[in-house]
C-alpha positions, 0 to 999 in steps of 0.5 A, a space after each residue: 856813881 853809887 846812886 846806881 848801886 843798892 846795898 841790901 843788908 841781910 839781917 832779920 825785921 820783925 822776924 823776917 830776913 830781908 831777902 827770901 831764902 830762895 834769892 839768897 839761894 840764887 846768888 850761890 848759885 850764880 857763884 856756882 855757875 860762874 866758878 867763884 864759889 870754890 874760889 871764895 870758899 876755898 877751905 870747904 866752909 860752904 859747898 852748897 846753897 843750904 850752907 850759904 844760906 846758913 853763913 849768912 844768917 850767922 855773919 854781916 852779910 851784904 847784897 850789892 845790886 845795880 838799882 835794875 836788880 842785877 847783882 853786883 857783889 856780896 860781902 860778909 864779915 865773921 869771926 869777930 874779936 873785940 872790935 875787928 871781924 874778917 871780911 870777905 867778898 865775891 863780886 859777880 862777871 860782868 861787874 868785876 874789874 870795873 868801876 862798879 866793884 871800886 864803888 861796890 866795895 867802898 860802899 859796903 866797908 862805909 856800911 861795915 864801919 859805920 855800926 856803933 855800940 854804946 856810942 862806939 864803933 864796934 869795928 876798927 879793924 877789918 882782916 882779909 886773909 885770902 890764898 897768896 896764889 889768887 893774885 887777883 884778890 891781892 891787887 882788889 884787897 890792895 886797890 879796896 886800901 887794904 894794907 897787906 902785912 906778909 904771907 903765912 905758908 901753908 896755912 890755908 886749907 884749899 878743900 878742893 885740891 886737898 893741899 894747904 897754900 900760903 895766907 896773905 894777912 891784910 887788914 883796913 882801919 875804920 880811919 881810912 875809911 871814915 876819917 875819924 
């Protein structure tokens, strides 16, 4: 049931960011300790909680709780084009493979879409493009109803590993969503 879930958006009000920067801090590191953050930021983009900070001032970024407090997830959309952005999302042990991610992630995508400008939605499209050897994230992005459009080889950059894999391209409408 979502009535168990928060979704906290991570935005400025009045010249304050909803979340201290300490807490937004403490979610990498939770990534960091469970082993999702290399998994997420696959290509290097973010190695430590100051780059993290630092990402999620710069994109629509999501904090999904249990209503106890204890996080569920983190979504965030960036690289926008036009009426289309990238998604991403990290959802934290314990939640995962549950009902709460299912409910996490179509929560967070009704938040995504529901923005409007000039009485428009300004996304129509949102883009998942993950490693094609995460076969986890494969089944999530497929599950989430994410419609997978084929694989470019060679064409993500694992910074970890140093060597490049394979992009599977996915996509999600707005209309599958919100129905309209």
């Amino acid at each position: 049931m979502m009535n168990n879930l928060v979704v906290i958006p991570y935005t400025q009000i009045n010249g304050e960011w909803t979340l201290r920067d300490d807490i937004v801090k403490g979610f990498y590191r939770l990534m960091a300790s469970q082993g999702t953050a290399r998994v997420v930021f696959y290509s290097g983009t973010v190695k430590n909680e100051d780059e993290f900070l630092a990402a999620c001032r710069i994109s629509h970024t999501v904090f999904i709780l249990e209503n106890t407090g204890r996080p569920v997830a983190i979504g965030w959309l960036n690289n926008f084009m036009g009426s289309s952005a990238n998604a991403h999302w990290v959802t934290f042990k314990g939640s995962w493979g549950t009902e709460k991610t299912h409910e996490a992630i179509q929560a967070t995508l009704r938040y995504w879409f529901h923005f409007m400008k000039d009485g428009k939605p300004l996304f129509n499209v949102l883009l998942g493009i993950y490693p094609e050897e995460n076969k986890r994230i494969d089944k999530f992005a497929k599950e989430a109803g994410f419609t997978v459009i084929g694989t470019i080889p060679g064409l993500i950059y694992n910074f970890w590993e140093n060597r490049t894999v394979g992009a599977v391209f996915s996509y999600i409408e707005r209309r599958s969503i919100c129905h309209s």
